[in-house]
N, C-alpha and C positions, 0 to 999 in steps of 0.2 A: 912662531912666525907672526910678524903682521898679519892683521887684519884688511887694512887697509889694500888688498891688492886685488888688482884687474882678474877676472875673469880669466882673461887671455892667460895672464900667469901663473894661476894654480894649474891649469890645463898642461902649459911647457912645463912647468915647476916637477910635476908629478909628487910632491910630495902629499903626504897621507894629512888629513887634517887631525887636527887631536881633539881630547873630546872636548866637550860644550857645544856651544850653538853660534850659526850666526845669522844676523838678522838677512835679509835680504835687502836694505838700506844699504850694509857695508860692502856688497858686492858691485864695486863701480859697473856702471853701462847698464844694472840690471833696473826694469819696469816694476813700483811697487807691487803685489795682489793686492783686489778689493778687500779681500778677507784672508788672512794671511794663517788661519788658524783652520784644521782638516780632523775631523773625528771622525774619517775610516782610518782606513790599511791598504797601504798594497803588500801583496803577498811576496813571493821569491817567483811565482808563475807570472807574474807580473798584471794578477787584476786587482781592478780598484774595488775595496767593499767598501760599502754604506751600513752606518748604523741604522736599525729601524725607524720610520718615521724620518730621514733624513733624506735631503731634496737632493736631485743633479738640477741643476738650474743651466736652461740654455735662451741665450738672446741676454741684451741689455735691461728690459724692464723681467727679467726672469722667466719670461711670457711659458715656455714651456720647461713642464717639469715633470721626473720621474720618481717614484716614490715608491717604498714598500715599506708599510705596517707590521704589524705583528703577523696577518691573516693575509691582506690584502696586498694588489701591487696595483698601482695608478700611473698610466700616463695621461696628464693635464696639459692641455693647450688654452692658456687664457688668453691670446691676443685677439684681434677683431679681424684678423684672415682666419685664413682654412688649413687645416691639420691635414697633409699629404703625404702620403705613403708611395715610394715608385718600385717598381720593380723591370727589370727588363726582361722578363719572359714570363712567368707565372707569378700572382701573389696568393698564399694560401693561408689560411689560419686554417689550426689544429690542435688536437688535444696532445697534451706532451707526455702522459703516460701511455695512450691508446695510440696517435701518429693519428687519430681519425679526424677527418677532415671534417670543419663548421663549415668554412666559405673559401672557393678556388676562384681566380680571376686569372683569363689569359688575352696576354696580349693579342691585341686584331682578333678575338675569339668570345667565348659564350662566359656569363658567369653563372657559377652553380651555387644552390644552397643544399647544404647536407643535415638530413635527422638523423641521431645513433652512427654517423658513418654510411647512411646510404644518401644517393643525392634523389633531393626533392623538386628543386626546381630548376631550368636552365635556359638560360635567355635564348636565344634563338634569333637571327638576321628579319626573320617574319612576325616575333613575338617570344614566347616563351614556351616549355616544356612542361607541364605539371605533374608528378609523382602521387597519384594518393589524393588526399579530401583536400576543396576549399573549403572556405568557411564565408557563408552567407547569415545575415540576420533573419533569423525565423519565426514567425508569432504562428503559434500555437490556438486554434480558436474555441480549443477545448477548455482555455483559461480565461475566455470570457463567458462561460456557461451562466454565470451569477447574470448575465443578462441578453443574453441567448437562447432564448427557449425553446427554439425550436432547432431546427437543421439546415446549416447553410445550404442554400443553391448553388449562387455562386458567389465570388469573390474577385475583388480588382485592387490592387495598388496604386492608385491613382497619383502618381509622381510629379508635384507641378514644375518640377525643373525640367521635364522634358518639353514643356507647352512652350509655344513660340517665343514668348517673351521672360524665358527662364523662370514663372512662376509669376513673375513682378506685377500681375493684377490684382494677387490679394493686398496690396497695399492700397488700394485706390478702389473701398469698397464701402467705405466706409457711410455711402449714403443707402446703402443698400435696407432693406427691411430685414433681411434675417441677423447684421451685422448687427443692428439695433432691439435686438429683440430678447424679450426677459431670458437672464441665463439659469441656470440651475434647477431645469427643469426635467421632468420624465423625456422630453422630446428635444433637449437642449443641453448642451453641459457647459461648464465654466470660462469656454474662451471665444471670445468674439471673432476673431482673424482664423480666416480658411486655414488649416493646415496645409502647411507645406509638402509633406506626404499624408496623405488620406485611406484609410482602409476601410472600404466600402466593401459592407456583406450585407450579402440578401440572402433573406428567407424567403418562404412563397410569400408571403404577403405584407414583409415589413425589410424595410431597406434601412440600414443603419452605417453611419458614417463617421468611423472613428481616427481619435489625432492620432498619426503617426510620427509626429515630431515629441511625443511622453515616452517612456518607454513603459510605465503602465498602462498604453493607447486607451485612455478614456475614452468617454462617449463622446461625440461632436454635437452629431445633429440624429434625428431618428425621423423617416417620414412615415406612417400611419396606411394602411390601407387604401386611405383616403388620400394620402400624398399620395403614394404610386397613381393609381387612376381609380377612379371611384366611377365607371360605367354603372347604369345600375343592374345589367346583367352578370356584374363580376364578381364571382370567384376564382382568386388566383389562386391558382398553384403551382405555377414554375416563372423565375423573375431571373435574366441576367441583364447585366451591365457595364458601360463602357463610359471613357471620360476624358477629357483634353480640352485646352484651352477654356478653362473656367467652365464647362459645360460637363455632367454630368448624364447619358443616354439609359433610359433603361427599354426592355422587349418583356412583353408577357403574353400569357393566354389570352388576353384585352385587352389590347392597346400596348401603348408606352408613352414615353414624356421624357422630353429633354428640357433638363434643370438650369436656365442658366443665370451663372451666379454673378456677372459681373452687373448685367443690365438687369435684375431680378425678374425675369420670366418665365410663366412657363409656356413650352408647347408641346400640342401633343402629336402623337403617332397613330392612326387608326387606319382601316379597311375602306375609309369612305374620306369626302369632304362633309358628310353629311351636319358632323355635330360643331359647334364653336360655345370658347368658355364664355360667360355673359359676368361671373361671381371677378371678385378678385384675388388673382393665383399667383399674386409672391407669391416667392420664397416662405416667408414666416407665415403666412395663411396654408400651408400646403396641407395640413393636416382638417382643416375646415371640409364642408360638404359645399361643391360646386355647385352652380348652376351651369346648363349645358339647352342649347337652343338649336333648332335643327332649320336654318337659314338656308342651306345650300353655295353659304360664302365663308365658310366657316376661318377664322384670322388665328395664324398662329397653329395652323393643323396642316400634317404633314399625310397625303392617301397613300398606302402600298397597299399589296396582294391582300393581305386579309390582316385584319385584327390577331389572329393568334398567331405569334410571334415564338422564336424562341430561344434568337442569337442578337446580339448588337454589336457593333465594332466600329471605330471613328480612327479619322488621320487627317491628317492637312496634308494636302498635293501642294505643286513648287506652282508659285502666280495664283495660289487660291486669295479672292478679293479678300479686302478687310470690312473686317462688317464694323459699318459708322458705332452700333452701339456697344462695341467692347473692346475696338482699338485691337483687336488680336485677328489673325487670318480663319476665313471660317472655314470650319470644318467638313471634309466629306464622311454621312454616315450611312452602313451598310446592314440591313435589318435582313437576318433570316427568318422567314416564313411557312405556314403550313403551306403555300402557294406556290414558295420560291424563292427569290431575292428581289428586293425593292433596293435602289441606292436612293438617299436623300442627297443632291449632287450642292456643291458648293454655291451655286447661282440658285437654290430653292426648288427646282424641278426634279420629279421624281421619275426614276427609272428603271425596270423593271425585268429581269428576267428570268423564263421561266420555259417550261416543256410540257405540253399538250397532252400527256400521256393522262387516263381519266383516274388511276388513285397512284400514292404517292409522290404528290409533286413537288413534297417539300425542301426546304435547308434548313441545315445546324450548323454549328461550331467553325462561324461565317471569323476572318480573318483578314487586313491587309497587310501584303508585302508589296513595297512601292503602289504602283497603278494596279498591281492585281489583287485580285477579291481570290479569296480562297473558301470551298465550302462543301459541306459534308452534304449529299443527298441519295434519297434512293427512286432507283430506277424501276419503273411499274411494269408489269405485265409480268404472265405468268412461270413463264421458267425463268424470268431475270429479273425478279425484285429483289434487288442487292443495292449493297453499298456503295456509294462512289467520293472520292475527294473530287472536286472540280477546279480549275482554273480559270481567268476571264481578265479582261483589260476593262476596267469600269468603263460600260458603253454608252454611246454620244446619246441613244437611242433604245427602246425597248428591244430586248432582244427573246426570239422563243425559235422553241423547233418541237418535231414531234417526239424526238429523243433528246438525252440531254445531249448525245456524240452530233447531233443534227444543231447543233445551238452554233449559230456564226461566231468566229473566236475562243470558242470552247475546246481546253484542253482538260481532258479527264483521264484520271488514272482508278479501276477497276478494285473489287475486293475480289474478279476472278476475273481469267482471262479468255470468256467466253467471244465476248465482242470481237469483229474482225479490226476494229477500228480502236481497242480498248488499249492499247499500248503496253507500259508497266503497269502486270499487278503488283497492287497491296497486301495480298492478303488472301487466303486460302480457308477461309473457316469452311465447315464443315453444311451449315446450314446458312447457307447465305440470304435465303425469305425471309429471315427473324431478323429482324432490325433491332432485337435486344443480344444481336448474337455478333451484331457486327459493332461497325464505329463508335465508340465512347467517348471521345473529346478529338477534337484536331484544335493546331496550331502553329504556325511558322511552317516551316519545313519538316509535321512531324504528325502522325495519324497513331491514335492509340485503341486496339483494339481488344476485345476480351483475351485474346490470347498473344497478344504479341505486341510489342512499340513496333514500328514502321516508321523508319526514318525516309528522307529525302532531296535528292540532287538534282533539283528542276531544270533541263536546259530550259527556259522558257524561249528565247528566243534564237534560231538558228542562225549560220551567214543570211538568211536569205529574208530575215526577217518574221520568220513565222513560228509557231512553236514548236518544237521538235521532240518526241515524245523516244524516239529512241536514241536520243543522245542523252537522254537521263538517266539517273539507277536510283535503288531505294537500298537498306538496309535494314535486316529483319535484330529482335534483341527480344529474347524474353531471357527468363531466369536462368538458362542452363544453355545456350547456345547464343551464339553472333555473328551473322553470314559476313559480314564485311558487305562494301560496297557492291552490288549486282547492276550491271548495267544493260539497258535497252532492254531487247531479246535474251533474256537468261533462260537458258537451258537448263544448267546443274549450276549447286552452289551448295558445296560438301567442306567434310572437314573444318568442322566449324562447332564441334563439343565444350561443353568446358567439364566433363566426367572424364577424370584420370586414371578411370579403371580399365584396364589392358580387356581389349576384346578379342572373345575367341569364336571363330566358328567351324561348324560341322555340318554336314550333310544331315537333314532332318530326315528327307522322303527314302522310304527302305529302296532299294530294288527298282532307282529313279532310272539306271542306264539298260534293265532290260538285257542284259548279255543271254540268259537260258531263259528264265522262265518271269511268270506272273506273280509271283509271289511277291504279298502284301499288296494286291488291285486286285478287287471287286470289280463284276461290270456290274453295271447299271442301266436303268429299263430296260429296252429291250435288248441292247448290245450285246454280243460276243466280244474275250478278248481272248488274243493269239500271240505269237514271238512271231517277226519277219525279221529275217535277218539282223537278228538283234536290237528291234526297235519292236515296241508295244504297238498292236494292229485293234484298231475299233470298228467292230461292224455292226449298221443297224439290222435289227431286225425286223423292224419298221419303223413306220415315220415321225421317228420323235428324235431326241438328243440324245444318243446313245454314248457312254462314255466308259472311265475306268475313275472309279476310287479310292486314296489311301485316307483312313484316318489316323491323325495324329493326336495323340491323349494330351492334354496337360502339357500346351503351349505356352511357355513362360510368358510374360508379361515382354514389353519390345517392340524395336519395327525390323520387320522379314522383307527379304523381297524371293520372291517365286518364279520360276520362271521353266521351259517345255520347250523344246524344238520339235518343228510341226513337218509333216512330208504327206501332202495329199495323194492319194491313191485313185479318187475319184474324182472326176470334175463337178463344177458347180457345185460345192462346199465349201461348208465354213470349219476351221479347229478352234475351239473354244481353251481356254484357263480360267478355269474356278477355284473361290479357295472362300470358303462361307463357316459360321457356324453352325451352321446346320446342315446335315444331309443333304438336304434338294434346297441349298439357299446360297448366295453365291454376293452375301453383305461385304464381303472384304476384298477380293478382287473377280475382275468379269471383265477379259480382255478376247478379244475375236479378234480374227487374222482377216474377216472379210470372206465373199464370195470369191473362189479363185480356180483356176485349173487343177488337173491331177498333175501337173509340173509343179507347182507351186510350194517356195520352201521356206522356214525362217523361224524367227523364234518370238516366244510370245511372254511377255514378263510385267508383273504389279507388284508393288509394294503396300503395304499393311501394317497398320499396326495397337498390340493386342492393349488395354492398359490393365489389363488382370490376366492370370494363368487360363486358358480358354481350351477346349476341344476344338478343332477345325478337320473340316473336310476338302481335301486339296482334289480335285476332277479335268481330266482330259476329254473334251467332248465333240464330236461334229455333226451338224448341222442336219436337222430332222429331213432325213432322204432315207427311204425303205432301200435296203441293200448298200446305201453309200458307205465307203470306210476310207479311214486316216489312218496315218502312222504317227508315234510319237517315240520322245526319245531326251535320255537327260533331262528329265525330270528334277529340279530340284527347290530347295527351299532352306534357306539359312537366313544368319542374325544379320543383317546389314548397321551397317553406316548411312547414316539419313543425309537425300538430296534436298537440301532447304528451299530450295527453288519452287516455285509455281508446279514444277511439272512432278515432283516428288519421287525421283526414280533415283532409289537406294543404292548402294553399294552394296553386295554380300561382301562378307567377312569368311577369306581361307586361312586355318591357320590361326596362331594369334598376330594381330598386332599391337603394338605397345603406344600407350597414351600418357603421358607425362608433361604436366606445366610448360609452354612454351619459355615461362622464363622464372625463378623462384615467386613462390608465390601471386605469380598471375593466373588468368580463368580461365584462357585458351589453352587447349595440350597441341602438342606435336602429336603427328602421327610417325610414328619409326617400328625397326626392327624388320625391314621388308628382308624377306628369299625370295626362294622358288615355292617354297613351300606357305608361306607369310605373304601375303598381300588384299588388296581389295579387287574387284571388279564390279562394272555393271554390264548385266548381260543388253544383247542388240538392241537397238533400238533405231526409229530414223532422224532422231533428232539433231543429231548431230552428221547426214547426210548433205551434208553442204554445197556439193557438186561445186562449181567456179566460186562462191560465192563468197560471205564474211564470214569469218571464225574468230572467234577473239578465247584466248587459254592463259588463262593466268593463278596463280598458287605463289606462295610463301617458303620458300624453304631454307633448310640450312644443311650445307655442306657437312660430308662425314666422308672417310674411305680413302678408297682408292680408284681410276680405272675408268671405266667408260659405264655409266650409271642410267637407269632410264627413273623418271622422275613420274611422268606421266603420260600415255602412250593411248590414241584412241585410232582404231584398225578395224582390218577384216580380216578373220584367219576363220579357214572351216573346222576348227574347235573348240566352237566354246565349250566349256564344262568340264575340257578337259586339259585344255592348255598343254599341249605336247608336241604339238606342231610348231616351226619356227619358220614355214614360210607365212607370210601376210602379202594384201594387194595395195588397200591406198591408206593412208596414215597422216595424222598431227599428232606433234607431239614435242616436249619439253625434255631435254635429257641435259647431262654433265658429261662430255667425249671425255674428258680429262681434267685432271689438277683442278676443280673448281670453276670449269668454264662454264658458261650456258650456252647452247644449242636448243635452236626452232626449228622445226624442220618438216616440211610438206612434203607428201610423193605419193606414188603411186607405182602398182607394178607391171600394169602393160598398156600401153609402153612403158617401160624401165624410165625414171623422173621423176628427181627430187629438186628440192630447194632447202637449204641447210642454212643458217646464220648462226653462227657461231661468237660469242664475247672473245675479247682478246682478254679484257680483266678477268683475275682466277679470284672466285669469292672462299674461298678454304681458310677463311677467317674466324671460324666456330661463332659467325652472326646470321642473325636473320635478314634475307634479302626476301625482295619481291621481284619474280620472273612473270611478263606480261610478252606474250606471243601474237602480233596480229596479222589478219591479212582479210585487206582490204581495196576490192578495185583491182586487183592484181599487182599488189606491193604486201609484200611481207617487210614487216618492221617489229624488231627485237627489244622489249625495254628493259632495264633491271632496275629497281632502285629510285621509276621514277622518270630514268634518263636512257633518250634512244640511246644504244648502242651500238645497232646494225640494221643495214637495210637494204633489200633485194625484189626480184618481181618475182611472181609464181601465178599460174593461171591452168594449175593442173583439176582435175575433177575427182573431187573427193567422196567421191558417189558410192557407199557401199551396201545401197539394197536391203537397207533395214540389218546387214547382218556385220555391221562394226560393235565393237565394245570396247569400253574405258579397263583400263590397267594399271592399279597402281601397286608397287612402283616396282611388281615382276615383268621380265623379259626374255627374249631368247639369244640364242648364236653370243655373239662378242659382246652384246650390252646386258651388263650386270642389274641387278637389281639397286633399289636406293639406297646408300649408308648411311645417311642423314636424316634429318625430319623435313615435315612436310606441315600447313597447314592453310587454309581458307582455299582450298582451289572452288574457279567458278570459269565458268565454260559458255560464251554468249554468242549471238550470230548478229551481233552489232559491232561496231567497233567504236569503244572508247574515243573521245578526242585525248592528243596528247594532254594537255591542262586536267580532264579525268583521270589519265593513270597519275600525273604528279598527286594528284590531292587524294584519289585511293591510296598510293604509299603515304603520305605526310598523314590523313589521318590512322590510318592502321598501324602504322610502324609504332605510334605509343601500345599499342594493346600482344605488346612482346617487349614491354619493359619488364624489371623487376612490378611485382606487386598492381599489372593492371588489371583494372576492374573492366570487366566489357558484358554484362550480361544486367538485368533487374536484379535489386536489391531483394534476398528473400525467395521465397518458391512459389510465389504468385506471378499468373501471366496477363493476368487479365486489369489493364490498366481504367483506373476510375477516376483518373484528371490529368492535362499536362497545361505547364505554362513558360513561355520563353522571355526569359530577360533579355533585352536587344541593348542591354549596357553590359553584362556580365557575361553576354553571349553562352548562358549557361540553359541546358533544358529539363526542366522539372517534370519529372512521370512520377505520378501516385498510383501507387497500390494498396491491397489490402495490407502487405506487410511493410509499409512504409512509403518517405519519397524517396527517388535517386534521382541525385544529380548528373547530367553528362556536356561533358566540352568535349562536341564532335559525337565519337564512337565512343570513347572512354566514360566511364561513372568515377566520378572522382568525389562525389561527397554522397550520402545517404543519411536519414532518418529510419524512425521503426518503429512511430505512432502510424496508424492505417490512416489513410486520406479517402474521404469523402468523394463528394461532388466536385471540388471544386480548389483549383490552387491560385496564385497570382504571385506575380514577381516581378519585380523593379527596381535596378540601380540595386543589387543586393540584397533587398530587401524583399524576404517570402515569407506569404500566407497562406496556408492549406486549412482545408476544414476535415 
């Protein structure tokens, strides 16, 4: 046949072509190819192959192309737009042998990055989600030891992208004296021009200023003894310092001096106006011996409370003037003293506060956040010389009191909750007069103490404008435990282990319920004991302490808690609970019921604990009256679960229960596995007698089961110890009626009255939720997750006479025991602002991810530096076994060189010694 025919026609034509070829020329109506020649295949499947190394070309200048090599496959975009990928619902990359996901992006939604197949990171409407370590720049200052000789004090990063004018002063320095001054010397190194980032460390008596823009951080600058201050009664030995806007502050045991670099001066810091420089104290002279003249006008000299200094800290306020000679806003700086705090105020005036008390009047580990001054001091006289963080709005004016709670403006939070006026404690050490036992560095929103970090959620300001000390919380973190958030008045703050060793407990005391006889009780002095109706009978003989004794051999290491129900027989009597290592010593617990009637009944309980295998003597005792006697009864002593709270009143452990990772590889366990037989309690106590008042109940948990479940339950039933009773009178309490719902529920039982809130969402999603129970004012309000869910009034009286106790997560009649887990419950008589419960769930919910970290790096508790980046919003605690990093509650990066004195951190960039 012709060649020459239409398209159209072989199509009607149907006939078959024969062989040869034809061009595409001869096919009238057809468009020539650019390239008419094809070295793939298409198959019978009908794909197209490429030879290796051979292009798909798409667009006119070829701009994108896809290619695969021998090894490799490439997609190339060379035009001068942008390479876009759409998807309409999700775009994922993945591995194509594994299916495991690199990167997932969802529409209107979060994008995630993935390591190995688990996700690491995920955007979030507020910011992002972090799985695991950042990665921050670290200098080490053990690798500048070749010129280092001695031991950092402290350290600062000195960032001049943060100073007003983005750093842009070091360019316009250049008439300065030390700009011009011989380089490459012992006191000098090779470059003229300030560093851009500057890593300032001091030792006691030599302050060294090195480039943080090498990453060798050579030397900068060095000032000399004689730089720092050359008083001539001085021996330093402790130097810190601070720096911004081209000024460089330092504090010492004599004095201080601020360096400033733009307009090369110096001035100093002293106790008095008394001295003034006479010599010449640039910059490059700084290392010269001054001359100093005692005028009484002294220029260039700043007076605070005393010369022995031992904090510095600087910031620029919003309208701070601009000083003519450095064209940058000047600085407010805040000097902590053996006296107290001095501010050096932006207008040159200095101002002072302080408290009257006649020793310890000092501050440390002085800080600002906005307008407030933050700072570590302790409190004088003799049963309260303790530790305190303080807060304060830098005042127009001197400010004192005769306490530091007595200081106008003065919000203070306690290292114990002695004070009526102390608000939130910090801290619970053991020896609170040893100022070596208490606070070790503070900063930001964060107090590090020998045994524990102490975080914090300052309301500083309430609606009403004033500070409000119980709308705040703190959170406790050391190596092996993390309370989560505690707010205001915490009562308990339990379940909070990261030990996923399943705990069991047993009745320790023989012969604690007294049914026949005395067996395994001793009396003691002069006592007799008896059986009364099945309760243990103590009479004096005379007028001493007459009691009954068990000892227990070789008390495992642990914390117990003990506890005796009391029935006075006599009036005007006290029942004592002892529990000592020694016979007639009562080191471990010493609780009294008080003076009280022969009516008078209840129960008496401590917590203890041993940290080696000990012998203890547990004693029932009342009150030294010839012929007086008591009754006792349930006696017991077992391994608790420790309340992390202020008030430290444990949980016994019935039974075992079960501790397992709240999520793989995380640090928090669950608590599960509850019965009848399986649970925790804390025996009576009044603390949680709340009468009309605020209760605030909240815990973590995750759904399991079936059925109407109690979760956690605080009552009065008249038996404790024995739990076999199912009636009770007044109650709080958190439960699951059904299918994963939550129920809050208040009442009482005479008169008969409850209040019940109930979720309609069912959480039986095998996730962890957060259940927040309040009532406040006479409104109960229900949150889950963050978010109210229900709300009702209740004005009933939860009054149970010192004889309520906590329950977890056993019950009686129709509510079942918990099938789920449980963990972080805390129990306060404040009530949260909603904006609190959201940001208690948002930061805790990461610490029940895969793989979170929530405790100190290491088995050290006793922290020896922290420092907060306010660009990385990251906070650095050093220990002996390292630093950890934490964003919020989470640790998400760690070292495991032991840190010094002293860290510093900025814009990423961290220095520990």
């Amino acid at each position: 046949m012709s060649k020459a025919r239409t398209l159209a026609d072989f199509i009607s034509d149907g006939s078959e072509f024969a062989d040869g070829t034809i061009s595409v020329a001869e096919v009238s109506g057809a468009a020539p190819l650019a390239s008419p020649s094809f070295t793939g295949e298409v198959n019978t499947a009908g794909d197209i192959k490429f030879a290796d190394s051979a292009n798909a070309l798409f667009g006119s200048g070829a701009d994108l192309r896809i290619t695969h090599d021998s090894q490799n496959s490439y997609i190339r975009d060379t035009s001068t737009g942008n390479l876009i990928i759409e998807a309409s619902s999700e775009l994922i990359l993945r591995d194509y042998n594994t299916a495991e996901n690199f990167l997932k992006g969802t529409g209107n939604g979060s994008v995630q990055l993935y390591y190995d197949g688990a996700e690491k990171i995920s955007t979030q409407s507020d910011g992002a989600a972090i799985t695991g370590k950042t990665t921050t720049d670290e200098l080490d200052l053990n690798a500048l030891a070749a010129t280092i000789s001695d031991t950092a004090v402290d350290i600062f990063v000195y960032d001049t992208r943060k100073d007003s004018d983005g750093g842009a002063w070091r360019k316009r320095t250049q008439h300065t004296s030390w700009y011009n001054e011989t380089l490459n010397t012992a006191t000098r190194g090779s470059r003229k021009e300030f560093p851009a980032v500057a890593v300032i460390v001091a030792e006691s008596d030599t302050l060294t200023i090195y480039d943080g823009d090498d990453p060798d951080l050579p030397m900068w600058m060095v000032f000399s003894p004689n730089g720092i201050i050359d008083w001539p009664t001085s021996t330093l030995t402790r130097l810190a310092i601070s720096a911004l806007n081209g000024q460089i502050a330092t504090a010492s045991n004599d004095g201080g001096v601020i360096f400033r670099f733009i307009d090369d001066t110096t001035h100093i810091i002293y106790g008095s106006l008394t001295y003034n420089v006479t010599s010449d104290r640039s910059i490059a002279n700084r290392n010269g011996t001054a001359t100093y003249t005692s005028n009484g006008g002294a220029i260039n000299t700043y007076a605070v409370l005393t010369y022995s200094m031992n904090d510095v800290a600087m910031t620029v306020l919003p309208n701070a003037p601009i000083d003519a000679a450095t064209g940058l806003p000047v600085p407010t700086i805040a000097v902590a003293t053996d006296g107290g705090v001095s501010v050096i105020k932006d207008d040159g005036t200095v101002v002072d506060i302080t408290h009257t008390a006649s020793t310890n009047n000092g501050a440390t580990d002085i800080s600002f956040d906005g307008n407030q001054i933050s700072y570590a001091t302790q409190q004088s006289g003799s049963s309260t010389n303790y530790w305190r963080k303080a807060f304060i709005d830098i005042p127009s004016a001197d400010v004192t009191g005769s306490y530091i709670h007595n200081i106008s403006g003065m919000t203070v939070y306690d290292a114990r909750g002695t004070n009526s006026n102390s608000g939130v404690v910090l801290n619970t050490n053991e020896n609170l007069g040893d100022a070596t036992n208490n606070i070790k560095a503070a900063v930001h929103d964060a107090v590090g103490f020998t045994n524990k970090l102490t975080l914090l959620d300052i309301d500083y300001y309430s609606d009403v404008g004033t500070p409000s000390l119980s709308g705040s919380m703190v959170a406790y973190t050391t190596s092996d435990y993390a309370t989560g958030w505690m707010n205001g008045a915490i009562q308990l703050a339990t379940l909070s282990d990261t030990d996923d060793t399943d705990v069991t407990g047993s009745e320790l005391v023989t012969n604690g319920t007294f049914d026949t006889d005395t067996t395994g009780w001793s009396a003691i002095r002069s006592a007799s004991i008896s059986i009364d109706s099945a309760r243990l009978k103590v009479t004096n003989g005379a007028a001493d302490n007459g009691g009954a004794q068990q000892t227990i051999i070789d008390l495992s290491a642990g914390t117990y808690v003990v506890s005796v129900a009391y029935d006075h027989n006599s009036s005007n009597t006290q029942s004592y609970l002892q529990v000592g290592t020694g016979s007639d010593e009562a080191d471990l617990v010493n609780t009294t019921s008080g003076v009280l009637s022969n009516t008078a009944t209840g129960v008496l309980s401590g917590t203890f604990t041993l940290s080696a295998t000990t012998t203890v003597y547990v004693q029932t005792q009342i009150s030294a009256v010839n012929g007086a006697n008591g009754l006792f009864d349930n006696v017991s002593l077992r391994l608790a679960e420790e309340d992390r709270s202020v008030n430290g009143n444990g949980l016994q452990v019935f039974g075992t229960v079960t501790k397992n990772p709240v999520a793989t590889g995380a640090d928090l366990v669950a608590y599960s596995g509850f019965s009848t037989s399986n649970f925790l309690a804390q025996p009576p106590n009044s603390d949680f007698d709340i009468g009309t008042g605020t209760v605030c109940l909240m815990t973590w948990f995750k759904y399991a089961g079936s059925g109407n479940q109690n979760i956690v339950t605080y009552w009065d039933t008249p038996d404790y110890g024995t739990f076999t009773s199912a009636s009770y009178g007044h109650y709080f309490q958190l439960t699951s009626p059904a299918d994963g719902k939550i129920n809050f529920a208040i009442g009482q039982a005479s008169p008969a009255s409850a209040t019940a809130l109930t979720t309609t969402t069912t959480y039986d999603d095998g996730q962890w939720h957060l259940a927040v129970g309040v009532r406040d004012n006479g409104v109960m309000k229900l949150y889950v997750d963050g978010q109210l869910k229900v709300s009702g009034t209740n004005t009933l009286d939860i009054d149970t006479s010192g004889t309520g106790f906590l329950i977890f997560s056993k019950f009686y009649g129709s509510i079942g025991s918990w099938g789920g887990g449980i963990a972080l419950t805390r129990i306060s008589t404040t009530a949260p602002s909603p904006e609190q419960i959201k940001k208690i769930y948002e930061d805790e919910k990461v610490l029940f991810q895969e793989n979170a970290q929530a405790t100190l790096y290491g088995e050290s508790d006793a922290v020896t530096a922290l420092a907060y980046d306010d660009t990385t919003e990251l906070l650095h605690v050093g220990t002996s076994a390292g630093r950890s990093v934490f964003q919020g509650l989470r640790r998400v990066d760690n070292t495991t060189t032991a840190v010094g004195a002293a860290i510093s951190a900025s814009n990423g960039l961290v220095a520990d010694e």
